[in-house]
Biopython code that builds the backbone (N, CA, C, O; Angstrom):
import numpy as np
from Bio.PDB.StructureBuilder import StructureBuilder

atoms = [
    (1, "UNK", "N", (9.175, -29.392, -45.844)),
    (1, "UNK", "CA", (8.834, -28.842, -44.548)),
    (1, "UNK", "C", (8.574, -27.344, -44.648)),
    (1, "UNK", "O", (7.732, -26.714, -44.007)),
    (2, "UNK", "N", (9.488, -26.842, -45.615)),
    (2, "UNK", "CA", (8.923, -25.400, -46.075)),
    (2, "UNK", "C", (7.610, -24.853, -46.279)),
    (2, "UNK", "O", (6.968, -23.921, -45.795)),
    (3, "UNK", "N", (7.391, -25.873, -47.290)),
    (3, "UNK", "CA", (5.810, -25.191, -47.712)),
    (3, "UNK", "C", (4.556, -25.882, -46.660)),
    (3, "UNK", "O", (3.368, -25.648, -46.884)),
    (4, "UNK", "N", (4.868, -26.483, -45.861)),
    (4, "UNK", "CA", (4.241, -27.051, -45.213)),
    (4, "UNK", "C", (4.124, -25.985, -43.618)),
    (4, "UNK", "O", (3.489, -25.871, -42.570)),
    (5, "UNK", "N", (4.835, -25.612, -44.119)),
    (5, "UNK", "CA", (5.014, -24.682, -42.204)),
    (5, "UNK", "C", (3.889, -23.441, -42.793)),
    (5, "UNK", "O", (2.861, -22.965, -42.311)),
    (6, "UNK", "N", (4.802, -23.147, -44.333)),
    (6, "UNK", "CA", (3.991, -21.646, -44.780)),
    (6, "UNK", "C", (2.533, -22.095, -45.119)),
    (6, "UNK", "O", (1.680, -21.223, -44.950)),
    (7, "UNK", "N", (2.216, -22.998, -45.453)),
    (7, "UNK", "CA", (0.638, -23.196, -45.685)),
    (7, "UNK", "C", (0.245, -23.139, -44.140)),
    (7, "UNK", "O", (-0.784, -22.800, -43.557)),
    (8, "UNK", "N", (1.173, -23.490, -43.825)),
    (8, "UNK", "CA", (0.071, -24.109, -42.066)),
    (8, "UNK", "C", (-0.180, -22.103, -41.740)),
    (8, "UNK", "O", (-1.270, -21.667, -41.371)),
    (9, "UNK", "N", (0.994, -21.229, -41.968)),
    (9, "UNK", "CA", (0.834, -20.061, -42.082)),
    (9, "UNK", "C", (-0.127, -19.142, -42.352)),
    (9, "UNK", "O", (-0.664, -18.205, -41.761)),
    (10, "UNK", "N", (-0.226, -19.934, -43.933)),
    (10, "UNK", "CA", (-1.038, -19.367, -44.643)),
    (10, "UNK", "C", (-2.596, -19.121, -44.058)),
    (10, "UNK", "O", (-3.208, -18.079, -44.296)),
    (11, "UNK", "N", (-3.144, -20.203, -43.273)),
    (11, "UNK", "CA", (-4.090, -21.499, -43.027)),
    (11, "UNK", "C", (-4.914, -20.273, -41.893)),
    (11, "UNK", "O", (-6.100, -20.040, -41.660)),
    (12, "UNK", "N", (-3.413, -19.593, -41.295)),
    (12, "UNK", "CA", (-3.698, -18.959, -39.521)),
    (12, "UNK", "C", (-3.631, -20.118, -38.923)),
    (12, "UNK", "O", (-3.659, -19.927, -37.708)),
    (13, "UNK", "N", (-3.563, -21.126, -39.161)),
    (13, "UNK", "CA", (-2.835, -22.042, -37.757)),
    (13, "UNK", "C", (-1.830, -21.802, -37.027)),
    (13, "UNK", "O", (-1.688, -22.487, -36.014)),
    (14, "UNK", "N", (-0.513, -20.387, -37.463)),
    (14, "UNK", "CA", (0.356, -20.287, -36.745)),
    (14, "UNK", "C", (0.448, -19.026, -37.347)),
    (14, "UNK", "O", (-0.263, -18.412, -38.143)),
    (15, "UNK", "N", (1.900, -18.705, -36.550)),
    (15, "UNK", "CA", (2.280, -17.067, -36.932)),
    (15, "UNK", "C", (3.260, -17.381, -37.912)),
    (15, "UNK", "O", (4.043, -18.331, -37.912)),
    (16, "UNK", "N", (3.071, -16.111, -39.079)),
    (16, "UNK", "CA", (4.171, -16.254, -40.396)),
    (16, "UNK", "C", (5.700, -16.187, -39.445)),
    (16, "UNK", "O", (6.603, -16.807, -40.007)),
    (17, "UNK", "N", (6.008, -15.689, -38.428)),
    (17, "UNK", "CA", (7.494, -15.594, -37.700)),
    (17, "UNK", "C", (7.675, -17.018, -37.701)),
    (17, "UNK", "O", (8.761, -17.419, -38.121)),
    (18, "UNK", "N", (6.774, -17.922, -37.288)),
    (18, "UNK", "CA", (7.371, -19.711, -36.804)),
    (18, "UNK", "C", (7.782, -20.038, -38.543)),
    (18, "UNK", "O", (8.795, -20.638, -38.903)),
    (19, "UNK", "N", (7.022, -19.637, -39.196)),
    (19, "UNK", "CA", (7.182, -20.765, -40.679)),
    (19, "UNK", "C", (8.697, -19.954, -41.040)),
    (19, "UNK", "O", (9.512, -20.675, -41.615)),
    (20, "UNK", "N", (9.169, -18.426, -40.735)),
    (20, "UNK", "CA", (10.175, -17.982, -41.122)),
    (20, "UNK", "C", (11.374, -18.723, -40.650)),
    (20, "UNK", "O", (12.236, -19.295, -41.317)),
    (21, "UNK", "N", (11.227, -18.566, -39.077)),
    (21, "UNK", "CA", (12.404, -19.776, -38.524)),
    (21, "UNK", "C", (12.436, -20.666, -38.502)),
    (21, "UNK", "O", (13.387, -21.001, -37.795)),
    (22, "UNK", "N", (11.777, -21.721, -38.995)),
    (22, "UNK", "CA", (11.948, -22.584, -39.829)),
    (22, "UNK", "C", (12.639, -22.786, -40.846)),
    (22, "UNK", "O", (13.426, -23.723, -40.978)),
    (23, "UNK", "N", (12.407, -21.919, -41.661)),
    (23, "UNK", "CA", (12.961, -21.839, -43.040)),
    (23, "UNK", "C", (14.258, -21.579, -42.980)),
    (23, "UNK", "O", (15.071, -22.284, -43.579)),
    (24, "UNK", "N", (14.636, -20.448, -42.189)),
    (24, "UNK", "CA", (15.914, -19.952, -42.004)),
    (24, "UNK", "C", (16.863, -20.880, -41.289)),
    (24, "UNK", "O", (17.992, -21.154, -41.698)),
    (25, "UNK", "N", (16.099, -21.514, -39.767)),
    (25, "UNK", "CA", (17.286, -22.882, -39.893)),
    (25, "UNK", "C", (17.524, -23.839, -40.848)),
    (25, "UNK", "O", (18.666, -24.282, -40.968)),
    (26, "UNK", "N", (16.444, -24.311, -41.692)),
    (26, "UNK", "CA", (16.382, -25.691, -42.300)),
    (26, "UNK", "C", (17.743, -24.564, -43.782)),
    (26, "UNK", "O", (18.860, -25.054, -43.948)),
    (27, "UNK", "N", (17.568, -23.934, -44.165)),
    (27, "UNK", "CA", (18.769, -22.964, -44.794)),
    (27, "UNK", "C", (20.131, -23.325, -44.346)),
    (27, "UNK", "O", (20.987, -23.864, -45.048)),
    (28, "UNK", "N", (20.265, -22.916, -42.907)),
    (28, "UNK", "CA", (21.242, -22.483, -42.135)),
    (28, "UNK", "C", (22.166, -23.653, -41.852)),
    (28, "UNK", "O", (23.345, -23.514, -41.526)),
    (29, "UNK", "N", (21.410, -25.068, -42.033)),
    (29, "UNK", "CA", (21.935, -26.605, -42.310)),
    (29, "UNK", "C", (21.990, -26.961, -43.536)),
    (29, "UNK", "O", (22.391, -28.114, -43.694)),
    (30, "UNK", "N", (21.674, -26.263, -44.669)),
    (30, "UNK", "CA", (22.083, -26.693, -45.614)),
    (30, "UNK", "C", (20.691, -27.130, -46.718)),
    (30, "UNK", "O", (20.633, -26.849, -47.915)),
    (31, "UNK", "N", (19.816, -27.762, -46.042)),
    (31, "UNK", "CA", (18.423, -27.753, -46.688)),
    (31, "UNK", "C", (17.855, -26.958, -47.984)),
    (31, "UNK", "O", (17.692, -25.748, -48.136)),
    (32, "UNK", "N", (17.563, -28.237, -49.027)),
    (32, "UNK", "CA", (16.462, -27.154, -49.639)),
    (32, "UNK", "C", (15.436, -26.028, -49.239)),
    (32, "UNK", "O", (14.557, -26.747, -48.762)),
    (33, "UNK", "N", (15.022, -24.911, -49.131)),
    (33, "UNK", "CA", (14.276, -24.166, -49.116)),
    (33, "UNK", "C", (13.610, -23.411, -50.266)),
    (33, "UNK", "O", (12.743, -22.538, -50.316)),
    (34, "UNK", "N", (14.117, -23.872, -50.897)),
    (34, "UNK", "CA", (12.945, -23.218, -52.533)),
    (34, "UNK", "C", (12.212, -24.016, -53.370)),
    (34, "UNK", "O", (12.549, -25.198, -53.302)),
    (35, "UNK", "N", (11.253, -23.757, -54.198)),
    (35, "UNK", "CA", (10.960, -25.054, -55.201)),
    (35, "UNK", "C", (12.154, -25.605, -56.141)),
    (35, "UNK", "O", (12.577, -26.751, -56.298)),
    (36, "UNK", "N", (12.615, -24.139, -56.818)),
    (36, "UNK", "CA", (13.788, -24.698, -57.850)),
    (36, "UNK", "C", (15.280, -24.813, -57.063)),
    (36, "UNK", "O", (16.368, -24.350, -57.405)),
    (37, "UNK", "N", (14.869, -25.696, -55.748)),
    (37, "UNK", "CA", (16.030, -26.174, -55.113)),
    (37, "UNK", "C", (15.909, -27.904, -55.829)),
    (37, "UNK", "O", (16.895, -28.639, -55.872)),
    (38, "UNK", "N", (14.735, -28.262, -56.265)),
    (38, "UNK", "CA", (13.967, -29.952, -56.850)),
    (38, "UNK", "C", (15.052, -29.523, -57.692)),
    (38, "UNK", "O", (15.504, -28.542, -58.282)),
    (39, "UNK", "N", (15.280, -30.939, -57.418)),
    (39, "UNK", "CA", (16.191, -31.901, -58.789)),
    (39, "UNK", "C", (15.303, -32.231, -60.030)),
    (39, "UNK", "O", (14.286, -32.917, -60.133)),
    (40, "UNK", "N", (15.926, -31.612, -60.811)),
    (40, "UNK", "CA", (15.277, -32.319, -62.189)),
    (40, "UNK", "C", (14.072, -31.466, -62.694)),
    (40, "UNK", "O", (13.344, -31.977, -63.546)),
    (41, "UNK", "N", (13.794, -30.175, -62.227)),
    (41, "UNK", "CA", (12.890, -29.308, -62.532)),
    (41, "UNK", "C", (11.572, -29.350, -62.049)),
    (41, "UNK", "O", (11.090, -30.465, -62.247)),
    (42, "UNK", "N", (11.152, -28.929, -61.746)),
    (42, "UNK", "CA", (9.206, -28.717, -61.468)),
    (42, "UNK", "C", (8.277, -29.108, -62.621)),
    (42, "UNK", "O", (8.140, -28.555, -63.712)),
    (43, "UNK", "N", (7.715, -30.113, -62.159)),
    (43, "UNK", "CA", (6.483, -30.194, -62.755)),
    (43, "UNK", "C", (5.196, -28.971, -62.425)),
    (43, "UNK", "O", (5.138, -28.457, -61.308)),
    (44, "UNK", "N", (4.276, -28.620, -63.448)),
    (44, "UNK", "CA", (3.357, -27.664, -63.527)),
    (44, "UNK", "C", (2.453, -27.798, -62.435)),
    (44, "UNK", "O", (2.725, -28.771, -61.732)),
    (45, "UNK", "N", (1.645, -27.258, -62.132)),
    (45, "UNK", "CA", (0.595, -27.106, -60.957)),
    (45, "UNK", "C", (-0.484, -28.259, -61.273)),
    (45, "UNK", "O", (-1.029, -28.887, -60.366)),
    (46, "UNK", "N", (-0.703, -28.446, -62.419)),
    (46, "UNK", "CA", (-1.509, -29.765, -62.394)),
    (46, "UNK", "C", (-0.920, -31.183, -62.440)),
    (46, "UNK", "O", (-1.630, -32.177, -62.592)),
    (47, "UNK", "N", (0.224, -31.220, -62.322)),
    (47, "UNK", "CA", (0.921, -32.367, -62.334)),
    (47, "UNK", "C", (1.021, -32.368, -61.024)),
    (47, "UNK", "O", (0.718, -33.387, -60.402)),
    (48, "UNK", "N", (1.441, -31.287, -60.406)),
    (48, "UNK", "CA", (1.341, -31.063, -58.765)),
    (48, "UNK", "C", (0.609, -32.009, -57.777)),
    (48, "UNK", "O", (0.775, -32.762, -56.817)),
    (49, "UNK", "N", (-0.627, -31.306, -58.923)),
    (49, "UNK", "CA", (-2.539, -31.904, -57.723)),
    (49, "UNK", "C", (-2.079, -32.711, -58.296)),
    (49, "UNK", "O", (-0.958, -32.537, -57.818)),
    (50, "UNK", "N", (-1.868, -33.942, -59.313)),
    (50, "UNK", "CA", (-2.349, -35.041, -59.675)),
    (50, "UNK", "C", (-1.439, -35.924, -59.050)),
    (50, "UNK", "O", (-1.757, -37.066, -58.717)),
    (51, "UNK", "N", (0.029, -35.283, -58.827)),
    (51, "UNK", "CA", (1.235, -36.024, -57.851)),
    (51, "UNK", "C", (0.396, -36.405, -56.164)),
    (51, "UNK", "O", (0.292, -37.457, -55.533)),
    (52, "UNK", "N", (0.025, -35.310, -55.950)),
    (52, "UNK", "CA", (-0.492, -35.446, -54.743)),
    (52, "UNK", "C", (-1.525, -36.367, -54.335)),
    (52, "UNK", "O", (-1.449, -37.156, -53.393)),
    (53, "UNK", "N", (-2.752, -36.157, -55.327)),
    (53, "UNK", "CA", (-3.985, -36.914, -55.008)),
    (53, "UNK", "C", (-3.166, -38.569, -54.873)),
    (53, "UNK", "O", (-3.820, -39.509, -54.421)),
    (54, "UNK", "N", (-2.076, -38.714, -55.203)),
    (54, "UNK", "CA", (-1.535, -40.394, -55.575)),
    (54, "UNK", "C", (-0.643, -40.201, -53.844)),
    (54, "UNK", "O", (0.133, -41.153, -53.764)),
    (55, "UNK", "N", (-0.580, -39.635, -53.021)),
    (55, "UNK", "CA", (0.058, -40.103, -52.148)),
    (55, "UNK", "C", (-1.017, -40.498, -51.029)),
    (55, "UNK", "O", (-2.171, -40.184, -50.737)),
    (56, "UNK", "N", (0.436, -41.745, -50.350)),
    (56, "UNK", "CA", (-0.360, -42.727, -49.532)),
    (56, "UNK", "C", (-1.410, -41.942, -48.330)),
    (56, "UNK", "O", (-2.310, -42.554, -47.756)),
    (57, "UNK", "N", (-1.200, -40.980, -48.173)),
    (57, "UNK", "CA", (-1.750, -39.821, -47.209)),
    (57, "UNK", "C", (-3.692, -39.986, -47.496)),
    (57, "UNK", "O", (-4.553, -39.844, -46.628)),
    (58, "UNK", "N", (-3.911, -40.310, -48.945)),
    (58, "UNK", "CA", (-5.065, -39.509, -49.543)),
    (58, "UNK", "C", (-5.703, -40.618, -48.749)),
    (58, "UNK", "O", (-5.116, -41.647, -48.418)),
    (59, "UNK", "N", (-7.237, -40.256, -48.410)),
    (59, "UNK", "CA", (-8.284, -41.375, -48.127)),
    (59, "UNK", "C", (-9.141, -40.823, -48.957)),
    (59, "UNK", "O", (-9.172, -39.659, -49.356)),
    (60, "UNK", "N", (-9.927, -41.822, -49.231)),
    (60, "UNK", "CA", (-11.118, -41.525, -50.238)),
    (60, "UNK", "C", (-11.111, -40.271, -51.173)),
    (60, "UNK", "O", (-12.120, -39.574, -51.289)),
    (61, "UNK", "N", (-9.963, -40.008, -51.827)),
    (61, "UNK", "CA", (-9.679, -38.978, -52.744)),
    (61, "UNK", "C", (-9.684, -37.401, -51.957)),
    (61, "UNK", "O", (-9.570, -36.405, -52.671)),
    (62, "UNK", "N", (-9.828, -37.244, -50.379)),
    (62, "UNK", "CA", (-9.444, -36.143, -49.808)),
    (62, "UNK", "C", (-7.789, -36.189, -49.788)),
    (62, "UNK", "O", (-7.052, -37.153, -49.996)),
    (63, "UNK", "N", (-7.515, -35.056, -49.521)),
    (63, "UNK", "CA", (-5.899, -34.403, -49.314)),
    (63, "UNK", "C", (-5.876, -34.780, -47.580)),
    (63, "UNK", "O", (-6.881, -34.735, -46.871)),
    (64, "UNK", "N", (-4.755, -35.085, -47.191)),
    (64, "UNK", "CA", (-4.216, -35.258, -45.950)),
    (64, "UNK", "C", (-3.033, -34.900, -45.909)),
    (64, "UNK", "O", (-2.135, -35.474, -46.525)),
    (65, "UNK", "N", (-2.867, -33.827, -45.120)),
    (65, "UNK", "CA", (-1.542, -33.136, -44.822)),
    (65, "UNK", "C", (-0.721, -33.368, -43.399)),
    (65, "UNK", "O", (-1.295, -34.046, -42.546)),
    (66, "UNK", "N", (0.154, -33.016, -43.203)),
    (66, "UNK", "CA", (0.739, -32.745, -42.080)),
    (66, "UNK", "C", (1.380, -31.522, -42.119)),
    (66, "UNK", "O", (2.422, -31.197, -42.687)),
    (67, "UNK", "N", (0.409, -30.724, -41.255)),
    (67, "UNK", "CA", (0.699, -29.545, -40.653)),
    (67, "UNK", "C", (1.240, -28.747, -39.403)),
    (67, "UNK", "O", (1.545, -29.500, -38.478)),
    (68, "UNK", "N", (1.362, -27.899, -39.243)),
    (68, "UNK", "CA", (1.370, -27.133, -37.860)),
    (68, "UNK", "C", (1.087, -26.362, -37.450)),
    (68, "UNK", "O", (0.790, -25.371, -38.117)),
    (69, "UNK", "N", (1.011, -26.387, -35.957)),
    (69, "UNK", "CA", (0.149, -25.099, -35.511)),
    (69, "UNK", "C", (1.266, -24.553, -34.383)),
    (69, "UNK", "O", (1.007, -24.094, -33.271)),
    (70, "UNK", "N", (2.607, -24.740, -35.008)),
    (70, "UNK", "CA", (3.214, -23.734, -34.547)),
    (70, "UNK", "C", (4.282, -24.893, -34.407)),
    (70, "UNK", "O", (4.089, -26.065, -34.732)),
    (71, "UNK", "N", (5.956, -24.132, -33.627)),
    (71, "UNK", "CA", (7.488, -25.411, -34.252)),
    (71, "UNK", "C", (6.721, -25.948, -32.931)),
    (71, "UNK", "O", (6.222, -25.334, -31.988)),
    (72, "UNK", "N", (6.862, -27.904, -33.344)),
    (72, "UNK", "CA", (7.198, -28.443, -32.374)),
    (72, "UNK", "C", (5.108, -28.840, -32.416)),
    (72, "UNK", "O", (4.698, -29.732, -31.674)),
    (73, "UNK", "N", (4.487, -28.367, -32.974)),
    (73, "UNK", "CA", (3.073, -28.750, -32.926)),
    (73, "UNK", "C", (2.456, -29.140, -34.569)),
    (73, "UNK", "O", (1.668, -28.466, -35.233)),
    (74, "UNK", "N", (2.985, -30.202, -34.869)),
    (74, "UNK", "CA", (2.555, -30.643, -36.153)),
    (74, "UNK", "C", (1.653, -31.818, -35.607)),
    (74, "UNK", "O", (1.730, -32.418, -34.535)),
    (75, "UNK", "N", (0.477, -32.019, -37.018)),
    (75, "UNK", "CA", (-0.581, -32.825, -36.699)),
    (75, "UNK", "C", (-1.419, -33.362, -38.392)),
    (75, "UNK", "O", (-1.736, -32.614, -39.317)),
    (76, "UNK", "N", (-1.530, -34.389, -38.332)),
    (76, "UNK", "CA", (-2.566, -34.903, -39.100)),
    (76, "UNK", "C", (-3.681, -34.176, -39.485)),
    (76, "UNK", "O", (-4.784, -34.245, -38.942)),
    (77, "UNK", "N", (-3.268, -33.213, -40.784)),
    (77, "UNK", "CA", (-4.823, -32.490, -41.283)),
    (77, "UNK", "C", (-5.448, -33.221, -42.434)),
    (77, "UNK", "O", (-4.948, -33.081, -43.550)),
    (78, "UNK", "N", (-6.712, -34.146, -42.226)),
    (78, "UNK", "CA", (-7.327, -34.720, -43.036)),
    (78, "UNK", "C", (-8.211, -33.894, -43.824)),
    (78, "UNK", "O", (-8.627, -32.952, -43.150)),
    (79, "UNK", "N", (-8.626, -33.906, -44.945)),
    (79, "UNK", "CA", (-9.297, -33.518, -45.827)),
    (79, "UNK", "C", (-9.422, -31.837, -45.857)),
    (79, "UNK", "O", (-10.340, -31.089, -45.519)),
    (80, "UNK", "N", (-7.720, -31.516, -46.568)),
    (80, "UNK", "CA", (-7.179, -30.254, -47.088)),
    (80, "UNK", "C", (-8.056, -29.943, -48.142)),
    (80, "UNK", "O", (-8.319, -30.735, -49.046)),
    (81, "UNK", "N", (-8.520, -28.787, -48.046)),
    (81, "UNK", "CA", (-8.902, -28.274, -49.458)),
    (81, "UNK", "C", (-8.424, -28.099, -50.797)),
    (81, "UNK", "O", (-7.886, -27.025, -51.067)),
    (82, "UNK", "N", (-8.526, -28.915, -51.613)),
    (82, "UNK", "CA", (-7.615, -28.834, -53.172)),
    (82, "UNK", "C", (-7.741, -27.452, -53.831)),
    (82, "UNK", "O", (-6.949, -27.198, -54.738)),
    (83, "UNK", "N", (-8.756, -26.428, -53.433)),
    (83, "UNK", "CA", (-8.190, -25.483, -54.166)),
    (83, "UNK", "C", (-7.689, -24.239, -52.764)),
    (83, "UNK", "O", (-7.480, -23.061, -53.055)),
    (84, "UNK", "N", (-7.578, -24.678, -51.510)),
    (84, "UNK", "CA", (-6.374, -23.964, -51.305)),
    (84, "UNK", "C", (-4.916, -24.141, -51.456)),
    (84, "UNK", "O", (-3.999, -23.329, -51.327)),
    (85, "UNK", "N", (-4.921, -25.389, -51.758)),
    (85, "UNK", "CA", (-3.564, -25.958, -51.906)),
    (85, "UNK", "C", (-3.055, -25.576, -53.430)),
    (85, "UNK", "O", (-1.891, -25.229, -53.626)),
    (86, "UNK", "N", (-3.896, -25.656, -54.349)),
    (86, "UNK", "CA", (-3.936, -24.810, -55.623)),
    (86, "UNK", "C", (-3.511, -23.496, -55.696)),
    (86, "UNK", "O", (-2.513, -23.099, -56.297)),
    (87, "UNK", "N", (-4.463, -22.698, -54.937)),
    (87, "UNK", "CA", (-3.916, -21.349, -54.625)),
    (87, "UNK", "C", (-2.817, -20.960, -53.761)),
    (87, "UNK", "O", (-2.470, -19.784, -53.867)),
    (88, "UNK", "N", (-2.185, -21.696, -52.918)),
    (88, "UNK", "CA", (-0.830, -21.704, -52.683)),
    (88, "UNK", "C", (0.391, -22.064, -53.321)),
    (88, "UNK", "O", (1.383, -21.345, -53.438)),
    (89, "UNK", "N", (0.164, -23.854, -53.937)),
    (89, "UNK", "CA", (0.966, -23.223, -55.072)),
    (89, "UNK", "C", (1.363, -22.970, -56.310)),
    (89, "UNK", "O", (2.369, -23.345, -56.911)),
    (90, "UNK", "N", (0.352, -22.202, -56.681)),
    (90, "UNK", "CA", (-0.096, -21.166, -57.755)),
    (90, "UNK", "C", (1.254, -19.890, -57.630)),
    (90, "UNK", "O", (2.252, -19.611, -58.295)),
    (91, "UNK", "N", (0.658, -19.414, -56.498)),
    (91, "UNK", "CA", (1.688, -18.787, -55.870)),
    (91, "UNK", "C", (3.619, -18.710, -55.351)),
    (91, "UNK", "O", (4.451, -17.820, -55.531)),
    (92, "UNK", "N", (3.708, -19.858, -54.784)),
    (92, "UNK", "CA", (4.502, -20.171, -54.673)),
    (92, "UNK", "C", (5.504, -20.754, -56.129)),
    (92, "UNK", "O", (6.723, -20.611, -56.221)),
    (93, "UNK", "N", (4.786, -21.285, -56.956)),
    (93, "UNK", "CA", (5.278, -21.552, -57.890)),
    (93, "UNK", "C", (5.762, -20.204, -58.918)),
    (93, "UNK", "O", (6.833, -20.246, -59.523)),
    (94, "UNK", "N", (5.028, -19.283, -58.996)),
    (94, "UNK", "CA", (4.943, -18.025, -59.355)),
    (94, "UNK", "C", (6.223, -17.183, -59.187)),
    (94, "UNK", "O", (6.899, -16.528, -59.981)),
    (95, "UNK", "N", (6.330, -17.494, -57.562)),
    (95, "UNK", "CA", (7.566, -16.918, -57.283)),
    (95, "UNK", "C", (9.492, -17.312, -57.546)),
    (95, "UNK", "O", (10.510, -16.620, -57.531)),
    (96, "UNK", "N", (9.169, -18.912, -57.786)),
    (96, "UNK", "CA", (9.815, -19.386, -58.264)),
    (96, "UNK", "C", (10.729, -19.596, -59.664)),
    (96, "UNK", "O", (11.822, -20.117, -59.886)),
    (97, "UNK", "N", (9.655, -18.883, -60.542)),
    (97, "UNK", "CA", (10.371, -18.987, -61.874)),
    (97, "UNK", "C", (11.357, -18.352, -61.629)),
    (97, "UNK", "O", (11.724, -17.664, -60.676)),
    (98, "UNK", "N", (11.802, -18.659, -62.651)),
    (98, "UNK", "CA", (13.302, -18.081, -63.312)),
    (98, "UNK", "C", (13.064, -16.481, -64.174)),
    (98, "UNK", "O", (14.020, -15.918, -64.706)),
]
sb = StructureBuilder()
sb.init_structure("model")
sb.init_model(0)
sb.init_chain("A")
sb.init_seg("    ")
for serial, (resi, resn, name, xyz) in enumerate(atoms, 1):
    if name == "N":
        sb.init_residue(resn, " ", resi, " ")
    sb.init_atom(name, np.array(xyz, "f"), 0.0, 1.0, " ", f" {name:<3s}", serial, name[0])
structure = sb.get_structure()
């Protein structure tokens, strides 16, 4: 739900403040909020896309997300761009190392 609020962020579908409080409650209960919160380590950015393109979400090899456009306004985004989702997390992963 993390990276999903901050892409929707990222996107300008919402303001970076909503994806923050988000984060900070889903924290504040106890929730993962980081990548190297994953069990069992991270797979690389191309294992990433290739995890993804395999979920039931995909139609005809587009990305389908669920996003938001702010708390409380999430929605069915069909055919995500694979290399913004790349370049997010490119990023995000980035920040994550160790």
């Amino acid at each position: 739900m993390v990276l999903a609020f901050a892409f929707s962020a990222r996107l300008g579908l919402m303001p970076a403040a909503d994806a923050d409080r988000v984060t900070a409650h889903l924290a504040a209960v106890g929730l993962p909020i980081h990548l190297n919160d994953v069990s069992g380590g991270l797979p690389g950015l191309d294992r990433l896309m290739d995890l993804m393109a395999q979920d039931k979400k995909v139609r005809r090899g587009r990305l389908t997300f669920i996003l938001a456009r702010g708390i409380g306004g999430a929605y069915v985004a069909p055919d995500v761009d694979p290399a913004e989702v790349r370049a997010f997390l490119a990023d995000k992963l980035a920040v994550s190392l160790p």
